[in-house]
C-alpha positions in Angstrom: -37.9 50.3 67.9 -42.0 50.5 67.5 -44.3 48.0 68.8 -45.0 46.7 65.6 -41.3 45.8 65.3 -42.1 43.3 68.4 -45.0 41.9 66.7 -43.2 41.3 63.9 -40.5 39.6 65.5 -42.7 37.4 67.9 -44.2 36.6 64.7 -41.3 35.5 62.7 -39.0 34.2 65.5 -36.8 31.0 64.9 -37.5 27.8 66.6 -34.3 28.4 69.0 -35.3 32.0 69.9 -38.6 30.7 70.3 -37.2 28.1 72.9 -34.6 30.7 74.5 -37.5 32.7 75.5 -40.0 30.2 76.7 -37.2 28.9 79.0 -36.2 32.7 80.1 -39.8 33.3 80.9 -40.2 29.6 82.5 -37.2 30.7 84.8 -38.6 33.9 85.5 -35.8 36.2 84.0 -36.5 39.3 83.4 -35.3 39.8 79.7 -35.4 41.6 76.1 -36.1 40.7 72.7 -33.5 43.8 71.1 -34.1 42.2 67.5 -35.3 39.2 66.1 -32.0 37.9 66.1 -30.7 38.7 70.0 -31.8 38.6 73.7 -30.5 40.7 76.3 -30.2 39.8 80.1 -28.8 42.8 81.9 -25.5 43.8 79.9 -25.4 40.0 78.1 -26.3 39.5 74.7 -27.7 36.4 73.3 -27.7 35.3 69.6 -30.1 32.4 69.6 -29.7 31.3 66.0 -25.6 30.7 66.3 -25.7 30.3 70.0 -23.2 33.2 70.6 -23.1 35.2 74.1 -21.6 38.6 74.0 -20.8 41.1 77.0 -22.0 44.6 76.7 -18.1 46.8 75.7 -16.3 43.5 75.4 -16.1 42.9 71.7 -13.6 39.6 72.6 -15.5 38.4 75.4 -17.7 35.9 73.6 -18.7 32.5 73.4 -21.1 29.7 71.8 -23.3 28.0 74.3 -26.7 27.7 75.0 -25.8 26.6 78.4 -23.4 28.8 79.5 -25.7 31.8 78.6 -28.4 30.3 80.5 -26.1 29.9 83.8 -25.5 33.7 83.3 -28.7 34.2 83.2 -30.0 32.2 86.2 -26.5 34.1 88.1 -27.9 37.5 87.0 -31.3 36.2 88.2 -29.7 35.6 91.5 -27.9 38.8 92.0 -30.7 40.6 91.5 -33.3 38.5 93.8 -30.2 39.2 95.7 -30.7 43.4 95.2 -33.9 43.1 96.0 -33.6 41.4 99.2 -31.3 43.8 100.4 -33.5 47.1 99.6 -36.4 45.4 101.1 -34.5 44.6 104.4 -33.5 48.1 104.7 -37.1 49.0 104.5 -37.9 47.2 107.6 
């Protein structure tokens, strides 16, 4: 995947992937745009334009619903803030 390919995409993206990432970035959650047609939040997939959430190696595991898939992604958000802490009070 080139640069260009992003360009492209941010470009031409869809009114709902243009919405599922305004909200990620609103929420500060760290994500990626993989094509113009999915988002990817850690090992969950997101398929704006049908609404479909996928697990990474679980072909059945899937769902459609913009809310869900943002609850996974504010959980994932949390385990990680989570991570973080932890590291940083071992530091101390």
């Amino acid at each position: 995947m080139s640069k260009q390919d992003e360009i492209d995409w941010a470009e031409n993206n869809s009114s709902a992937m243009k919405s599922a990432i305004a909200w990620l970035e609103g929420q500060k959650i760290r994500f990626k745009q993989v094509s113009q047609f999915q988002l990817k939040v850690d090992d969950v997939n997101y398929y704006p334009g049908s609404q479909t959430v996928k697990y990474d190696g679980k072909k059945k595991e899937r769902f459609s619903s913009w809310g869900m898939f943002q609850a996974i992604a504010l959980e994932k958000k949390k385990q990680e803030l989570k991570m973080l802490e932890k590291t940083q009070g071992h530091d101390l």
